[in-house]
C-alpha positions as CSV (number, residue, x, y, z in Angstrom):
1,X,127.8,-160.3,204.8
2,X,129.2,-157.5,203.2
3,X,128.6,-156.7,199.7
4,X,130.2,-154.2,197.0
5,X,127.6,-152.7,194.3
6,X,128.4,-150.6,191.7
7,X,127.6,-150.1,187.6
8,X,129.9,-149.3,184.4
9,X,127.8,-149.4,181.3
10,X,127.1,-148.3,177.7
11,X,126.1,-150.5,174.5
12,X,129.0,-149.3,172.0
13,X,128.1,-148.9,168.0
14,X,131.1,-149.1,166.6
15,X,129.9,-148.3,162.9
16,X,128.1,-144.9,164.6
17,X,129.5,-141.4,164.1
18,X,130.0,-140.1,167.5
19,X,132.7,-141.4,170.0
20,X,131.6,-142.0,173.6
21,X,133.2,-139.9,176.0
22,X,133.2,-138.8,179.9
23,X,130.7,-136.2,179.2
24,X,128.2,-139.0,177.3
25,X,128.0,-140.8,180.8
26,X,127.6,-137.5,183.0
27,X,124.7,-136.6,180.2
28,X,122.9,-139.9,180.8
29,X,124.2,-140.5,184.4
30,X,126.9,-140.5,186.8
31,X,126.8,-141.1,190.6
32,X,130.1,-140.9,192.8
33,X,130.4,-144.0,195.3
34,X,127.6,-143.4,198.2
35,X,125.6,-140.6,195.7
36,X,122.8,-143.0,193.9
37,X,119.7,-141.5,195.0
38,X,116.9,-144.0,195.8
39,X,115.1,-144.4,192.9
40,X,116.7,-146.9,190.5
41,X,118.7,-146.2,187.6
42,X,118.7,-147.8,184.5
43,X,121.9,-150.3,185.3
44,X,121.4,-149.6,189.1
45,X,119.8,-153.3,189.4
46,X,122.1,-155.4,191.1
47,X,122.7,-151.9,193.5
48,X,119.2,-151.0,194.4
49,X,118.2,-154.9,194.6
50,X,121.4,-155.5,197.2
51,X,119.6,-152.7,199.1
52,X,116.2,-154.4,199.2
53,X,117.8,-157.7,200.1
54,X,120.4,-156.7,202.3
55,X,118.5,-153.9,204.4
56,X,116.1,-156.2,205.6
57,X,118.9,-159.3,206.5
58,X,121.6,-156.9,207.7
59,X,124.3,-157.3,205.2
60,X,127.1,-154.3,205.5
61,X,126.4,-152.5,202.1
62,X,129.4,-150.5,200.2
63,X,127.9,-148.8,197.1
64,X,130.6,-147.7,194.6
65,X,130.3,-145.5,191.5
66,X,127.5,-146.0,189.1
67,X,127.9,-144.9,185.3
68,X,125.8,-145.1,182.5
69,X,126.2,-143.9,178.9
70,X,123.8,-143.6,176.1
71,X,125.2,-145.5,173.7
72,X,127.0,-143.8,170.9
73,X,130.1,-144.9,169.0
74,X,133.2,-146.5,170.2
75,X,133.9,-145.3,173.7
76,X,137.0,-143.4,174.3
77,X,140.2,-145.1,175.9
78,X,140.0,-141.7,178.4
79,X,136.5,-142.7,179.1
80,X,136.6,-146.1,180.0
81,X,140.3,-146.3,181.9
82,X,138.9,-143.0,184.0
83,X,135.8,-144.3,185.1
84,X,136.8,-148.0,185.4
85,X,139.7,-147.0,188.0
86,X,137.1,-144.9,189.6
87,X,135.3,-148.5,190.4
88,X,138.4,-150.3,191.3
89,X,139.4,-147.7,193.4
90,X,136.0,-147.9,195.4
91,X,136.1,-151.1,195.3
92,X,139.6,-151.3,196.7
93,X,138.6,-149.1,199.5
94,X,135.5,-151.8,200.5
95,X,137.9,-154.8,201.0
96,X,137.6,-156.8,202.2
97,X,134.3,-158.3,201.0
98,X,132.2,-161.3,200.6
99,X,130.3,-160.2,197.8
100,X,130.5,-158.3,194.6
101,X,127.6,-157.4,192.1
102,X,127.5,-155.3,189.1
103,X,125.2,-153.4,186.9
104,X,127.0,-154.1,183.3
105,X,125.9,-154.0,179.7
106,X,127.7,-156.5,177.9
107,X,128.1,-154.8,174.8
108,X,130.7,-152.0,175.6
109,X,133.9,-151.4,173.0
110,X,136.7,-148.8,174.0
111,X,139.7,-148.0,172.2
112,X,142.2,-151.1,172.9
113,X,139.4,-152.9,174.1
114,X,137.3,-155.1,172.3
115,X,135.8,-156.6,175.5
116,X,135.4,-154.1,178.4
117,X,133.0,-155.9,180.5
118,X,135.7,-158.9,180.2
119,X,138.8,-156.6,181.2
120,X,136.9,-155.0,184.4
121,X,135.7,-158.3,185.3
122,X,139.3,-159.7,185.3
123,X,140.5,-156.9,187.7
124,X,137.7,-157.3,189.9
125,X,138.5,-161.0,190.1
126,X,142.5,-160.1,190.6
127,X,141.6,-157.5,193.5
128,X,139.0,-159.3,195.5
129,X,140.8,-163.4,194.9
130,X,139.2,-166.7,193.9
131,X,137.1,-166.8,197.0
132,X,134.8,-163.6,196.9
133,X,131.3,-164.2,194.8
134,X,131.3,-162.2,191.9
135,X,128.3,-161.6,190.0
136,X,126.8,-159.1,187.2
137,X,123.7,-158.1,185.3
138,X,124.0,-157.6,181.6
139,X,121.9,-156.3,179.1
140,X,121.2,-159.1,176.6
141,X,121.8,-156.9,173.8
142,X,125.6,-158.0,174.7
143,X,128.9,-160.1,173.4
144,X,129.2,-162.6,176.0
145,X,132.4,-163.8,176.0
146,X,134.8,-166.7,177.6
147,X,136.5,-163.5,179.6
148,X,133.3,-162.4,180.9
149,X,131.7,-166.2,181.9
150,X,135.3,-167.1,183.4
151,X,135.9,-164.4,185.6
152,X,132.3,-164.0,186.9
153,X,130.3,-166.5,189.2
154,X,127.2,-165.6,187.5
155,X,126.2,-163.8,184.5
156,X,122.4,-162.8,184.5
157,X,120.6,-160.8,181.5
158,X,117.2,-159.1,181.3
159,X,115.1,-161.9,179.6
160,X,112.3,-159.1,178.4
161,X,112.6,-157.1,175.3
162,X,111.8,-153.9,175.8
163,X,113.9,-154.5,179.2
164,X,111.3,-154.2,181.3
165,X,112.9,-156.9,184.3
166,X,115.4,-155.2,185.2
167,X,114.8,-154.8,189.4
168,X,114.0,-158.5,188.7
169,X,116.8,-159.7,187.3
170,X,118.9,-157.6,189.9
171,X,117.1,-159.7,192.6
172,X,117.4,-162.9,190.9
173,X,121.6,-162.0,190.8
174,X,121.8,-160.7,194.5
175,X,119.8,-164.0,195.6
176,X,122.0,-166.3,194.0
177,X,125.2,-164.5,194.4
178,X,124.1,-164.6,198.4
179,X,123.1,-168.3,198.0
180,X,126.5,-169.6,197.0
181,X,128.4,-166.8,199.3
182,X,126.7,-169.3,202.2
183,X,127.9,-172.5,200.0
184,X,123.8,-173.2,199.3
185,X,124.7,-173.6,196.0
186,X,128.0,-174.2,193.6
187,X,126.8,-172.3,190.3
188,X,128.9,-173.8,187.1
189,X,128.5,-172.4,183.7
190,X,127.6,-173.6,180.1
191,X,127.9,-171.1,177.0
192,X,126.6,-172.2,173.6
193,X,127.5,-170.0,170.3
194,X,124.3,-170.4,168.3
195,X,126.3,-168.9,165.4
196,X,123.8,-166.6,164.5
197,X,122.5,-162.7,165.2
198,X,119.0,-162.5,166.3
199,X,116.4,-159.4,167.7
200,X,114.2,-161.6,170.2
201,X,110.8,-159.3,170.6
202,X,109.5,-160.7,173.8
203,X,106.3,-158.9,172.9
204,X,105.1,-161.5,170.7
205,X,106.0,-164.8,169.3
206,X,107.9,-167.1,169.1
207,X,110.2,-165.1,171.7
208,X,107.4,-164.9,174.0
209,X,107.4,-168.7,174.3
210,X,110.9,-169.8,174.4
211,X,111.4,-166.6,177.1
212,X,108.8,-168.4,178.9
213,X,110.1,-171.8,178.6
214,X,113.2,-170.9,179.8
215,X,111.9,-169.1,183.3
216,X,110.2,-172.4,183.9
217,X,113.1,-174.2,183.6
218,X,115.0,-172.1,186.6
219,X,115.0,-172.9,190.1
220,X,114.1,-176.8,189.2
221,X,116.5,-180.2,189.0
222,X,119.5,-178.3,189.3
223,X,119.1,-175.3,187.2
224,X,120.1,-171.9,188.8
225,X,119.3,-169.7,185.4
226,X,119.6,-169.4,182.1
227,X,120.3,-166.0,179.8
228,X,119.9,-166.1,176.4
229,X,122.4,-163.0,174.9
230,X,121.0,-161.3,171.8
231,X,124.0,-160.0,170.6
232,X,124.7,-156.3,169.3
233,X,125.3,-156.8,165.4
234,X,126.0,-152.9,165.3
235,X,129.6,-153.8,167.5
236,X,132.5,-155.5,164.9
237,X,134.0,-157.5,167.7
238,X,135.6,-161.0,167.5
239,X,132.0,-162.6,170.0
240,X,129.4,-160.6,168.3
241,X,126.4,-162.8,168.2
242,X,123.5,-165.1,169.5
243,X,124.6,-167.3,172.9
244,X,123.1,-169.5,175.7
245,X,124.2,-169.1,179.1
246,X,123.1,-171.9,181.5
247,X,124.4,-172.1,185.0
248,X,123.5,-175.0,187.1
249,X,124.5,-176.2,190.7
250,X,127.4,-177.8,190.7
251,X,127.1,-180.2,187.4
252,X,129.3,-179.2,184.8
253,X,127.2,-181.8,182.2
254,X,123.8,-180.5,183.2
255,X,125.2,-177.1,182.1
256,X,126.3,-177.9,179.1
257,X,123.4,-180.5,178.0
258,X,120.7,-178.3,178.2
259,X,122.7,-175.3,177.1
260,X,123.4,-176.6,173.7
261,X,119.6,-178.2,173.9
262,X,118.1,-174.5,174.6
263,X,120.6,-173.5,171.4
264,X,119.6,-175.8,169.0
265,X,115.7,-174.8,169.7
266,X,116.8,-171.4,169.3
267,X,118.3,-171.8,166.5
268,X,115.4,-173.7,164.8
269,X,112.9,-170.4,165.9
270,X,115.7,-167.7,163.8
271,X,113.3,-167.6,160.6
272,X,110.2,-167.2,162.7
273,X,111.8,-164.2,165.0
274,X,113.0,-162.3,162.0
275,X,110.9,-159.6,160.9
276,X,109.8,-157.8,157.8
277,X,110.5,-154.1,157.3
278,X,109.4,-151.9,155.4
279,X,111.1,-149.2,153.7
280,X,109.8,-145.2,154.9
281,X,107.6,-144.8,152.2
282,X,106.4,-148.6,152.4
283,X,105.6,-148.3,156.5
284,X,103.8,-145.2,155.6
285,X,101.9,-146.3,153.5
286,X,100.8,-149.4,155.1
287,X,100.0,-146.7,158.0
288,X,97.8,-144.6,156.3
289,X,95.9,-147.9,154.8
290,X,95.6,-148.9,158.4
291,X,92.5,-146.1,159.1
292,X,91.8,-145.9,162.6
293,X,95.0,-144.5,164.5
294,X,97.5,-144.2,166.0
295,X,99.6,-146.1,164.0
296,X,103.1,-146.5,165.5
297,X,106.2,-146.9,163.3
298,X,109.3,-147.5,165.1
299,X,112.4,-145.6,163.4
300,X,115.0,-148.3,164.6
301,X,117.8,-147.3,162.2
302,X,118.0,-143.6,164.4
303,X,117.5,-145.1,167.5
304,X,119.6,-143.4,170.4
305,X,119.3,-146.4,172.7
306,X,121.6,-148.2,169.5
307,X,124.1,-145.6,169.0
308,X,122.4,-143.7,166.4
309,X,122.4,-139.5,166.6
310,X,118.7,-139.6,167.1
311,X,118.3,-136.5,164.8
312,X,117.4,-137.8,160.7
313,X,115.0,-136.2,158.7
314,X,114.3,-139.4,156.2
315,X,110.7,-140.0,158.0
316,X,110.0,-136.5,158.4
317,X,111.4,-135.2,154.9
318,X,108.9,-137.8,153.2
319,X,105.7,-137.2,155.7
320,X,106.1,-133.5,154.7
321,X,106.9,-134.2,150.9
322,X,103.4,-136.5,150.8
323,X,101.2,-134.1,152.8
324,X,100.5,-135.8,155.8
325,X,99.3,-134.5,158.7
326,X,97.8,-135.4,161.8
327,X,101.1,-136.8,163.0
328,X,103.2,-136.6,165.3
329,X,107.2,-137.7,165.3
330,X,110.2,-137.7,168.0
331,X,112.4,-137.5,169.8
332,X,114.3,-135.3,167.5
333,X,118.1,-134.2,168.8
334,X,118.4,-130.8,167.9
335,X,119.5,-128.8,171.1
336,X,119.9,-125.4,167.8
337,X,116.6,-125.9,167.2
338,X,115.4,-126.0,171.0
339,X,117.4,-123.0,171.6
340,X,115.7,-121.2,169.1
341,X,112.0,-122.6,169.5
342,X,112.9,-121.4,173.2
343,X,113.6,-118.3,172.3
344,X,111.2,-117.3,170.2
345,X,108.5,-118.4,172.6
346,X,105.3,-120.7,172.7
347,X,102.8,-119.5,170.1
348,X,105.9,-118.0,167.6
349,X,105.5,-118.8,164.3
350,X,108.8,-119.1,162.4
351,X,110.9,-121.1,160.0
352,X,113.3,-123.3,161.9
353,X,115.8,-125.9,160.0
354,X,115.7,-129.2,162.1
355,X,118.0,-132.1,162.5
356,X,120.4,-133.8,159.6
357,X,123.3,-132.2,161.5
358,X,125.7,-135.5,162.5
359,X,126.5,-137.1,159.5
360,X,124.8,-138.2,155.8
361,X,123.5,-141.2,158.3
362,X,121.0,-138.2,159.5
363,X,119.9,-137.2,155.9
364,X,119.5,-133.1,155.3
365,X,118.3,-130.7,157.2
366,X,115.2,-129.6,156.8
367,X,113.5,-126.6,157.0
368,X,109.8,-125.9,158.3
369,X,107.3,-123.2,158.5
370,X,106.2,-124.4,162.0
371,X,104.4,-122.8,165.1
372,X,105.9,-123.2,168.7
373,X,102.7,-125.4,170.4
374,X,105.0,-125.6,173.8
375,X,108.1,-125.5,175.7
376,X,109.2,-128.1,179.0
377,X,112.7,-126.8,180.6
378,X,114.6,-129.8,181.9
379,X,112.0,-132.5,180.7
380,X,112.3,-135.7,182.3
381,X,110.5,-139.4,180.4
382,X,109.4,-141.8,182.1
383,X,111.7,-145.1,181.0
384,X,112.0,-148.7,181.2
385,X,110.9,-150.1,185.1
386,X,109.9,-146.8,186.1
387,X,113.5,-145.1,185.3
388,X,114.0,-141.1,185.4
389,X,115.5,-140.8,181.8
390,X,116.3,-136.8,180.9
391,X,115.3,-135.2,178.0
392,X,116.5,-131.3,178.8
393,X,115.0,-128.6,177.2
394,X,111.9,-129.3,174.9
395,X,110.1,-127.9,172.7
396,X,107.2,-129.2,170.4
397,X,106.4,-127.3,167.2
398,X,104.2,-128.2,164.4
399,X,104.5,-128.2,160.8
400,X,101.3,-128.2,159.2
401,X,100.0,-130.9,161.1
402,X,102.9,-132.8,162.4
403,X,103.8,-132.4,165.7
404,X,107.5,-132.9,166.3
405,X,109.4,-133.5,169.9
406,X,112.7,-131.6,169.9
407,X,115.0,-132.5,172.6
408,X,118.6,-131.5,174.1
409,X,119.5,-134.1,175.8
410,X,120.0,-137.4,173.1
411,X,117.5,-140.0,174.0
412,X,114.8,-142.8,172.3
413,X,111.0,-142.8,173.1
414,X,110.0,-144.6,176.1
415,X,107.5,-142.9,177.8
416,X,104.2,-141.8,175.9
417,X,104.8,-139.0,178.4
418,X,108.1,-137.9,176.1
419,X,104.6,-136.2,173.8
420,X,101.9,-135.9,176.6
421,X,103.9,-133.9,178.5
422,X,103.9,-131.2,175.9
423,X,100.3,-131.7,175.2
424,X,100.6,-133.7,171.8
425,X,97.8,-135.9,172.3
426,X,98.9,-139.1,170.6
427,X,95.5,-141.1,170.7
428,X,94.1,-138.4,168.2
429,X,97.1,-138.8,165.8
430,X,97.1,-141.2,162.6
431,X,100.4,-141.5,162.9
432,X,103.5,-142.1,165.5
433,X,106.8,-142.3,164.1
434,X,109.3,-143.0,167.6
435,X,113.5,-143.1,167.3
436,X,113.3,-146.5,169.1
437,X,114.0,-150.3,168.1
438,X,111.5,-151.9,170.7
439,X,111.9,-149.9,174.4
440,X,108.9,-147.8,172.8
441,X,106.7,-150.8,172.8
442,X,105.9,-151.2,176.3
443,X,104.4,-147.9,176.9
444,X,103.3,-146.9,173.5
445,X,101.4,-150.3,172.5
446,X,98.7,-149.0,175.2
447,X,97.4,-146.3,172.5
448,X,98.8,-148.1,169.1
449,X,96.2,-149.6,166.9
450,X,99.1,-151.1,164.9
451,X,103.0,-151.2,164.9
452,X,105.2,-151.0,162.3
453,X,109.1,-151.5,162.5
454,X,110.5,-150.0,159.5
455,X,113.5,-150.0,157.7
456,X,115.1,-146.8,157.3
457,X,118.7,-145.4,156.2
458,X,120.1,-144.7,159.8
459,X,123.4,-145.7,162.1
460,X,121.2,-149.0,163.2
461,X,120.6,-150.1,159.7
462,X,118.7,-153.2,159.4
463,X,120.7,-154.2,156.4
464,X,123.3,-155.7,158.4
465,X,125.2,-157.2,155.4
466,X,125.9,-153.7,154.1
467,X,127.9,-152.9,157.6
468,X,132.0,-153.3,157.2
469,X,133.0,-155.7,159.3
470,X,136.1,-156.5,159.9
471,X,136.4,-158.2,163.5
472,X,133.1,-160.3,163.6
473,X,133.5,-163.3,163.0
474,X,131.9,-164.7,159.3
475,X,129.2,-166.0,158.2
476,X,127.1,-165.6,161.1
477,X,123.1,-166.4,160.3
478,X,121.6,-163.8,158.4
479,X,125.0,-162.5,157.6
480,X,126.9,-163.7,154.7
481,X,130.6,-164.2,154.6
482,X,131.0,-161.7,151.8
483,X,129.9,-158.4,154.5
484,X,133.3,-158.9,156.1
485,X,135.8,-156.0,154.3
486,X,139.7,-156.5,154.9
């Protein structure tokens, strides 16, 4: 069997100040055909699980490019068109093949595309014909669309939130794309709109459940596998929102029965996933009633992994304005700041103005009296399933008490290692605040006596009807009609 691997993928905020551009995907990681290294990437899935399956049964295995972004704003037309005919190209070179799989977001919006996942799987299908299995992995954070379920065989996203299944879900694609490549199986597909926009936690309830529910479901009666997409609210595209994807073999009813089943249950569970945030001041406070630390607040509105700049000062501004100390905060984005911290060395004692510097969505700057604790050249976190994800040149400094993570290299908290590798030891801190949605929870919930996901002012707002739509399509559950703008 021979098989053709390769990845295109970045989540696209298309409210967020900073386009996405060639050098976005080189920063977070770019691999000519043949280059990967051996440890897996982030949206290396379907690649490195191809390797594992097709080492050990013999399969001839073309790797093409692999490309990942961090998502910003829209991506650039030059962006997309250069890398996707990179792919195409290697791809071209491999035919013939049996087999294609792809490490994909879901979510990713160039200029003149509202649906890039769609468009690349529509010239994948026109180059390799009807006949050839094509397959992909998608982040569920995604806009699945017809495009997308059409031209692909299967469609498979992570099922855990923070997306800790990725080499799983890589395996589960490269098994089934292999199964029906040998006519084992005839995968059909049912999609179900559930007309809503929903954040499904998988480290608690109710999402815990009905994740679970669904796994049991697979690989019984008929059912091949079921994906339930999230949806990105922060991308105004015409299939933003909450769908169920159920493939089964070969019965077209099956699929759509228990797709619209699995909706309808979902749908009934959208009051009990929501969650309540507090404002900065609110989460703080409810922090510093907590008592025992560390308290954990999650920062979601500047979270890099959503498009955001990474680099506000609304939690720091008000932890400095009320005095609190023992605290620690990050990552910041403030490659100035590093620079200088760098410069004037560990142990320096100077006043450095930090972060504020993309757009009022990052608040003011603001300047600190702060000592340089340390300095880590080229510091790499430890991610989601084990992932290298680089941080460049760090510093930490501390302000009276609160320890802050400066980094060069735009990035959310994953790794508790993002501090402990500067020697902020977080278990003695009474408060966490992390530029993450939910990634942060895997890793940091081993030291958190409590987490709080707040509501700040940010390029990931939580007040979703305050975006300006103007492609989504309205109402959409919690959104009201009136958020769409002409």
């Amino acid at each position: 069997m021979r098989v053709f691997s390769g990845s295109l993928a970045t989540e696209s905020n298309t409210f967020a100040p900073m386009p996405t551009g060639l050098s976005t995907f080189h920063d977070r990681g770019y691999f000519g055909a043949g280059q990967h290294p051996e440890q897996m990437t982030f949206f290396a899935g379907p690649l490195c699980a191809a390797r594992l399956r097709g080492r050990a049964a013999g399969w001839d295995l073309v790797e093409g490019m692999v490309a990942g972004a961090q998502p910003s704003g829209t991506t650039t037309r030059h962006a997309y068109e250069t890398l996707r005919e990179e792919l195409l190209g290697d791809l071209r070179k491999a035919l013939p093949v049996d087999m294609v799989v792809l490490g994909l977001h879901g979510a990713m919006v160039a200029d003149g595309y509202d649906d890039c996942e769609g468009d690349l799987l529509t010239r994948v299908r026109d180059l390799v014909g009807p006949d050839v299995v094509v397959g992909a992995e998608l982040d569920p954070h995604a806009h699945l669309t017809p495009t997308m379920v059409e031209k692909a065989d299967i469609l498979i996203a992570f099922k855990e939130y923070p997306h800790t299944d990725v080499l799983e879900r890589g395996l589960e694609l490269v098994d089934l794309c292999a199964a029906a490549v040998q006519k084992k199986i005839r995968p059909v597909a049912a999609m179900v709109d559930c007309e809503m926009i929903v954040t499904m936690h998988t480290s608690r309830q109710p999402a815990r459940g009905f994740v679970d529910r669904i796994q049991a479901l697979e690989g019984k009666d008929g059912v091949l596998s079921i994906s339930v997409a999230h949806g990105f609210a922060w991308g105004d595209v015409p299939e933003m929102g909450t769908k169920l994807l159920v493939y089964t073999d070969g019965n077209a009813q099956q699929a759509q029965a228990l797709a619209r089943q699995l909706a309808d249950e979902l749908i009934g569970l959208r009051e009990a996933l929501a969650i309540t945030f507090p404002d900065v001041d609110g989460a703080l406070d409810q922090a510093l009633a907590q008592g025992a630390g560390p308290v954990v607040i999650s920062d979601g509105a500047d979270n890099p992994g959503g498009g955001a700049a990474g680099d506000s000062t609304f939690f720091l501004r008000r932890m400095v304005e009320r005095g609190i100390s023992n605290a620690a905060l990050g990552p910041l984005w403030d490659p100035i700041a590093v620079r200088i911290a760098f410069d004037a060395g560990v142990g320096a004692r100077l006043m450095l103005r930090v972060g504020g510097k993309i757009s009022p969505l990052s608040g003011d700057p603001i300047d600190l009296d702060c000592t340089v604790k340390a300095l880590f050249p080229a510091m790499v976190m430890t991610g989601l399933a084990n992932t290298p994800v680089p941080l460049g040149d760090c510093a930490l400094i501390d302000a009276n008490g609160i320890e802050v993570v400066l980094i060069t290299t735009r990035n959310q908290a994953m790794g508790r290692d993002l501090f402990t590798q500067l020697g902020c030891v977080l278990e003695s801190k009474a408060i966490v605040v992390v530029k993450s949605s939910q990634h942060f929870y895997a890793s940091f919930s081993q030291v958190a006596q409590r987490v709080i996901y707040a509501a700040a002012p940010g390029s990931v707002t939580l007040d979703l009807d305050a975006l300006p739509y103007r492609k989504a399509r309205l109402p959409k559950w919690p959104l009201k009609a009136g958020a769409q703008t002409q």
